[in-house]
PLY file of the C-alpha trace (Angstrom):
ply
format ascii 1.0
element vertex 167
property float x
property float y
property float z
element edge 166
property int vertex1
property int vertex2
end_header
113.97 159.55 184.89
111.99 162.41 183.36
113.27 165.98 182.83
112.36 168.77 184.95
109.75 169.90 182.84
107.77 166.83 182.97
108.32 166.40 186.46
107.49 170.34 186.92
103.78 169.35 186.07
103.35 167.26 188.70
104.86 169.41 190.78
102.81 172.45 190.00
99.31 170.48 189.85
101.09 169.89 194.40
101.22 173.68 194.49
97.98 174.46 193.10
96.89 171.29 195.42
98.56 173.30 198.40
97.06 176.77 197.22
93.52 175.79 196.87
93.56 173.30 200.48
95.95 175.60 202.91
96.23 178.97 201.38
100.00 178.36 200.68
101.58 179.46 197.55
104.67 177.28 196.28
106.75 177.26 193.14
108.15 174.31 191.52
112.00 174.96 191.20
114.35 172.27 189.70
116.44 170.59 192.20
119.80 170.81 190.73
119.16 175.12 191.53
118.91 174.79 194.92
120.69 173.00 198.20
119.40 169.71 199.12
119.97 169.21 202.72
122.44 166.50 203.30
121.60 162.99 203.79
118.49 163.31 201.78
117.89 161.34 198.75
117.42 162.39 195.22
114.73 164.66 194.60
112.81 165.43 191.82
111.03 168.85 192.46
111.55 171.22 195.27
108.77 173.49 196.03
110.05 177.11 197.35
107.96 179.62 198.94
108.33 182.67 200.47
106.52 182.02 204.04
107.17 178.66 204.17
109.97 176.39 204.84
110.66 174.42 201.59
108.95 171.11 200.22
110.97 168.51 198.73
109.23 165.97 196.16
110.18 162.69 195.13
107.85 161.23 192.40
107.19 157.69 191.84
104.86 156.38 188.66
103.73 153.09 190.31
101.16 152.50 187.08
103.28 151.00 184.20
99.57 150.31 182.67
96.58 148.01 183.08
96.15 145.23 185.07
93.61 144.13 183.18
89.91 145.26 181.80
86.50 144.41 183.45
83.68 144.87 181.56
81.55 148.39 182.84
77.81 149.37 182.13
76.99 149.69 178.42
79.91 148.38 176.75
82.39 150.22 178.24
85.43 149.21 180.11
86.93 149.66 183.52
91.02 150.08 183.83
91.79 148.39 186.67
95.45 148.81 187.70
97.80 145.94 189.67
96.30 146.75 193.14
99.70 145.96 194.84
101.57 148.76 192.84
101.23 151.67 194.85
102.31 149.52 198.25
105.00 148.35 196.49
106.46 151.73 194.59
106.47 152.82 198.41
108.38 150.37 200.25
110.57 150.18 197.60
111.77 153.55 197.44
111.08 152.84 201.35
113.80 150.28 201.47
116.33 151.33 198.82
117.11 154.96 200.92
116.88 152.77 204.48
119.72 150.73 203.14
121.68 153.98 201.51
121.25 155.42 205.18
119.16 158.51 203.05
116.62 159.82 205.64
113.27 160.23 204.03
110.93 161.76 207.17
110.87 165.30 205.21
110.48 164.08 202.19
106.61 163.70 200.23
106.06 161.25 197.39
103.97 161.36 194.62
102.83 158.79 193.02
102.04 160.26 189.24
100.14 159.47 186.98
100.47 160.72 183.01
98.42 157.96 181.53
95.15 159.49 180.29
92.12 158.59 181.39
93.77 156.78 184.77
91.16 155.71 187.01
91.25 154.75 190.97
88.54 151.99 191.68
87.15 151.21 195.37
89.48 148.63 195.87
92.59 150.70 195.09
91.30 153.30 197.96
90.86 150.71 200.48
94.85 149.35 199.72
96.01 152.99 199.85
94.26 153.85 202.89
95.99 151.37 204.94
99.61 152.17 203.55
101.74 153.28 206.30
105.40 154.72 205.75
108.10 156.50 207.38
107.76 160.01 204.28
106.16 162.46 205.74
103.78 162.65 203.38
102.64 160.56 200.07
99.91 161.69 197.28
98.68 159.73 194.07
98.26 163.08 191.75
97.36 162.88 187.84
96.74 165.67 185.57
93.05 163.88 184.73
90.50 161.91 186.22
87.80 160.23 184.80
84.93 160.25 187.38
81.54 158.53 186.64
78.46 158.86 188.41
75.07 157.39 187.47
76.22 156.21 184.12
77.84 159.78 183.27
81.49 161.11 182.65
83.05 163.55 183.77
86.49 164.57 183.55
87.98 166.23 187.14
91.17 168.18 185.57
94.21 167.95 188.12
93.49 164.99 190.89
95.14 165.00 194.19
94.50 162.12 196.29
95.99 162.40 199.89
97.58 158.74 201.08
99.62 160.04 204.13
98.82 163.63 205.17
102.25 166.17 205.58
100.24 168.71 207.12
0 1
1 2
2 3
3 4
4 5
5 6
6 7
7 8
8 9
9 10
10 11
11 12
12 13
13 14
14 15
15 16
16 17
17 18
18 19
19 20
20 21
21 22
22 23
23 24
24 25
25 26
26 27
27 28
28 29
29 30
30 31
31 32
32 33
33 34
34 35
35 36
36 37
37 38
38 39
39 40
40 41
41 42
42 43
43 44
44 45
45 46
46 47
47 48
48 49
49 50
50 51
51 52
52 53
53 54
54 55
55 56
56 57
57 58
58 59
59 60
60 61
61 62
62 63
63 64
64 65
65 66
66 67
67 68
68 69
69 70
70 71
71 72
72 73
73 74
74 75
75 76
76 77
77 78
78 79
79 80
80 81
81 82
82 83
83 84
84 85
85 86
86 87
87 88
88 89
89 90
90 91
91 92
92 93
93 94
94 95
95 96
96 97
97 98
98 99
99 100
100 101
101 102
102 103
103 104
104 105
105 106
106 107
107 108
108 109
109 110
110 111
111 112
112 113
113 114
114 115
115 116
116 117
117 118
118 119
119 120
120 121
121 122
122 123
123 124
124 125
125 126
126 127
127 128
128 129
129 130
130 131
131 132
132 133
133 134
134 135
135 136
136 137
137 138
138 139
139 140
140 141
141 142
142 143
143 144
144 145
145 146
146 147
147 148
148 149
149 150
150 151
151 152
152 153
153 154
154 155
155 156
156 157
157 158
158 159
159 160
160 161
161 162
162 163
163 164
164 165
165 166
């Protein structure tokens, strides 16, 4: 498990995420300072605000590394993660809190990313569009992205892709 502070990245790039899409402004507050209602499971951010009721965030780093490489353009390569992983860091962490009895309907997921350079290819958006879960809401968010567009780079600070909408 990561400390607060790492996971407080993640949880701030949510807020800004939040900020920038609905106008809502969050704070990412460690969860062993506030109340976690009862019969949820363990939480790794909570984000507080003072209009809104509060957002609790699990996070989940599916990507343990590469799958493998495929050659790309001009000798270059293409990081191509284990296209399974994101399904399966979900209905894990599905499972495991079914069988505790932990209910997860108000809770949002995010699947992290801290590798550098971490890249999302077609096929990974077609798996995580069809994903379907009982969280109310589940996000793939990295700190970087890598996006390349006829044959040029460029880096997209602070990537949030939406896999189940909470709003």
């Amino acid at each position: 498990m990561e400390s607060f502070e790492e996971n407080k990245k993640f949880g701030d790039i949510f807020c800004r995420y939040l900020k920038t899409n609905f106008g809502w402004s969050y704070d990412s507050i460690d969860p062993q300072k506030v109340i976690i209602p009862k019969g949820y499971p363990d939480v790794d951010v909570v984000l507080i605000s003072g209009q809104k009721c509060p957002l609790y965030l699990q996070l989940k780093q599916p990507l343990d590394g590469c799958d493998r490489y495929i050659k790309f353009m001009a000798k270059s390569y293409l990081k191509v993660f284990k296209f399974c992983s994101f399904k399966t860091a979900i209905k894990k962490a599905e499972n495991k809190y079914d069988k505790n009895g932990k209910d997860v309907s108000d809770i949002i997921i995010l699947l992290h990313m801290h590798v550098k350079n971490a890249y999302l290819t077609l096929h990974d958006r077609d798996i995580l569009e069809k994903i379907t879960s009982n969280f109310r809401g589940i996000y793939l968010v990295s700190p970087e992205q890598e996006l390349w567009k006829d044959g040029s780079k460029k880096i997209q600070s602070e990537f949030v892709f939406e896999i189940k909408r909470a709003f």
